[in-house]
N, C-alpha and C positions, 0 to 999 in steps of 0.2 A: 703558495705560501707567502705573509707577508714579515718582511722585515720593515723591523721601526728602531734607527738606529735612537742611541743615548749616551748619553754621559753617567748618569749616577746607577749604581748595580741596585740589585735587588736590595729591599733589608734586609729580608729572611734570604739568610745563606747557608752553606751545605745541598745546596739542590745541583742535578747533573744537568750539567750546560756542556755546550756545544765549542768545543776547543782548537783556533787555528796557531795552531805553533810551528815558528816558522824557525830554522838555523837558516842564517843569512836569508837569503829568498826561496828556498826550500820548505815546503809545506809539510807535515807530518800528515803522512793518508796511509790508508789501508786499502790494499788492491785486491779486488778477487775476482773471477769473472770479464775482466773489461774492463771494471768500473771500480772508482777511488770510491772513498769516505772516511772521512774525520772522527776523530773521538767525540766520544758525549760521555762525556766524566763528572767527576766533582771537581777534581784539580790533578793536571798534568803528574804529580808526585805519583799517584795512582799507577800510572809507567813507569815512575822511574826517573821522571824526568825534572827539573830545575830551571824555573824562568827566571831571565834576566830583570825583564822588565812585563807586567804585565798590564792591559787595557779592558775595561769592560764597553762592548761592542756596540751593545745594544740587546734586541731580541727580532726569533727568528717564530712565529706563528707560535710567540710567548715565552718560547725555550729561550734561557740566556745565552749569549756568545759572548767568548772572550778571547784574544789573540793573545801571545806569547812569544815573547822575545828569548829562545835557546840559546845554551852557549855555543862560541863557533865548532868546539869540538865533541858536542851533546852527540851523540850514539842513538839512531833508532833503536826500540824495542824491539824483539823476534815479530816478526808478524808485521812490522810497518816500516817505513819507507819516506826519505824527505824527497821531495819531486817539485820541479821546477814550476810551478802556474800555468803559464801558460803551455804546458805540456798535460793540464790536466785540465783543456777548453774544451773535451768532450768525453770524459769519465768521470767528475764530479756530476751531481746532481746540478740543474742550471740555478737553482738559490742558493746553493751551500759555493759554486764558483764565483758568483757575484758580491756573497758575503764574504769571501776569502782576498777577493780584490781588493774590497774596503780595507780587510783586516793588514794585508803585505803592506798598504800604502800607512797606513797607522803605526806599524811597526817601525816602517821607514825613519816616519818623520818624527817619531817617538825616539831612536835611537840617535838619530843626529840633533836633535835640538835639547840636549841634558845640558848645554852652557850657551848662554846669551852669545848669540853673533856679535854685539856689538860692544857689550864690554867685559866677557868673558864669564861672569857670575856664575854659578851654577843655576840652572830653572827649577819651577815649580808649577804643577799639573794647578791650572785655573777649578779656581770651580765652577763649575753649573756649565761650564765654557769646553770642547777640546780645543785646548789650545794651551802653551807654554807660558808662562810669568816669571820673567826676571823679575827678585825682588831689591835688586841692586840699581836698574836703570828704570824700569815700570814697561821695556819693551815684550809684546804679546804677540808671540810665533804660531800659526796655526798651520794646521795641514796645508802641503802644499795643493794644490788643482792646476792642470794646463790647461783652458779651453785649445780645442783644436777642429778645426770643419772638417767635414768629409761630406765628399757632395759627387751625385749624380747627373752628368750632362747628357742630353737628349740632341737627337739629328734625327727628325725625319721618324722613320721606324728602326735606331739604329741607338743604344748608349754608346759614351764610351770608357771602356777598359782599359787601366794601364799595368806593368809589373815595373814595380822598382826594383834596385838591384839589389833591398833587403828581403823580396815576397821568397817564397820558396820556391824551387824552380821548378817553372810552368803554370803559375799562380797567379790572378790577373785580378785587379781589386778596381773601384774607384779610385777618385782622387782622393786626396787631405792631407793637412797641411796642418800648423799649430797658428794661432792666431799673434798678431804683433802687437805689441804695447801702442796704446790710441788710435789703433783700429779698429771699426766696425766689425760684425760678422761676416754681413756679404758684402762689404770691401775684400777682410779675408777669403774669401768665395773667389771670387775676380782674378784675385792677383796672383793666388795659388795656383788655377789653371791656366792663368798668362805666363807662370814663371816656369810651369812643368811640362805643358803640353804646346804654348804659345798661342791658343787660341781664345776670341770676346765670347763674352754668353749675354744673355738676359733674364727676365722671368725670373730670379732669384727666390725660391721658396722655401721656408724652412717645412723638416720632414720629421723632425724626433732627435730624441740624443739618449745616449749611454754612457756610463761611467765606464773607464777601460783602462786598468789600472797599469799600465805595459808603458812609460813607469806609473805618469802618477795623470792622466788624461781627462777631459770630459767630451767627447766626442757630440757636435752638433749638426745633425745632420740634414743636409740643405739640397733640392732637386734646380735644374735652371737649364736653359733651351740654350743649342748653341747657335752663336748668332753672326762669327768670321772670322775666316782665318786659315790654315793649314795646320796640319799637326807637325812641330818642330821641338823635339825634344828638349829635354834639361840635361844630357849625357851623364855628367855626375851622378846623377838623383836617377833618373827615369832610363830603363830596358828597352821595353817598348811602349807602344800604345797603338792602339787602332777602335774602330765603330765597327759594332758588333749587331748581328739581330739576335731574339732573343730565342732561335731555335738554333743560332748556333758558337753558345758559351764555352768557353775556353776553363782551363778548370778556377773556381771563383772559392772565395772565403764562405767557411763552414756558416750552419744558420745561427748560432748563437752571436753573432757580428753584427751590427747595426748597415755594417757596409752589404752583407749580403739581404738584409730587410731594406732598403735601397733597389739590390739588381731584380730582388724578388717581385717588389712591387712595379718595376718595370717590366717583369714580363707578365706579371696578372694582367695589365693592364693593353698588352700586345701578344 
């Protein structure tokens, strides 16, 4: 399926589009089976329900999306359920999760930016543009993005795996790290594994990247040989870590994760 996001809705309106209504970060899904899914309505009233604020998304293999901002004390309907995101990284369908990533982080920054940061104004939706207009100062707030690396290091016939003391217990990921203001990518590569594990790399290559909206992320994903060092924790941050082969993994993030297309492609390749 492809999604093409947009700013301006359909002309022709009345057609059933694809609805992620969120109370605070709580998604509206319907569970049966295992597996979630979202409304494909005309409009949320249809439930029962009343948006705060609402955005048109884009479209999903042509279907409209539109996210919804509920009030904080909105009521699911019989039959549905508000559910944390990232609680539904493996029972949404993997387009309707990735479109609901966009959709939380729209919401987000939808609800915090209704008055200019800087001289208080009330905003107004740009056009042709997502993004805020103050018509008071001329200042224009757009979604926020955090680039952030996540990288694979290599020894030999070994990666290595680390758990921080936010992964779930017994959970062993890559590295990454969020990138700093006027640094490079693979400067941030470098310094992330020097500040977390303590050891040099080289080879710096970039691998892919994913949006990952846990809050508001773009994950850049970078592979690079290790090249000296010991492994010496960050205590704060870092559990454990250690160099692993690839017949025997400790338990790793699920495959919808760019970090597990990372370990995966290291053991295709060993």
């Amino acid at each position: 399926m492809v999604y093409k996001a947009a700013v301006a809705p359909p002309s022709q309106g009345g057609q059933k589009s694809l609805w992620f209504a969120f109370r605070r970060f709580g998604l509206l899904v319907h569970m049966e089976g295992g597996k979630a899914d979202i409304p494909c309505i005309v409009d949320p009233s249809e439930l029962g329900l009343q948006s705060v604020r609402r955005q048109f998304l884009g479209e999903l293999d042509g279907q409209p999306c539109y996210s919804a901002e509920l009030d904080e004390d909105a009521e699911a309907p019989v039959g549905w359920s508000f559910q944390g995101l990232r609680g539904l990284y493996n029972l949404l369908p993997e387009d309707l999760f990735w479109v609901a990533g966009a959709a939380v982080q729209i919401v987000d920054w939808d609800r915090n930016h209704q008055y200019c940061s800087r001289c208080g104004a009330e905003t107004r939706d740009k056009e042709r543009e997502r993004a805020k207009e103050c018509p008071r100062c001329g200042l224009i707030s757009y979604p926020r993005i955090s680039p952030a690396i996540i990288v694979l290091v290599e020894k030999d016939d070994t990666l290595l795996l680390a758990r921080s003391h936010r992964h779930p217990d017994g959970m062993y990921s890559v590295l990454a790290g969020f990138v700093e203001p006027g640094e490079t990518l693979e400067a941030a590569v470098a310094r992330e594994i020097r500040e977390e594990v303590g050891i040099q790399v080289k080879d710096i290559r970039y691998f892919g990247s994913q949006p990952w909206p846990f809050p508001n992320s773009l994950m850049i994903a970078f592979t690079c040989q290790y090249l000296s060092g010991e492994i010496m924790l960050e205590e704060e941050e870092m559990a454990d870590a250690g160099w692993y082969k690839s017949d025997q993994l400790p338990l790793i993030p699920p495959k919808i994760s760019i970090a597990r297309q990372l370990i995966d492609w290291f053991v295709a390749r060993h």
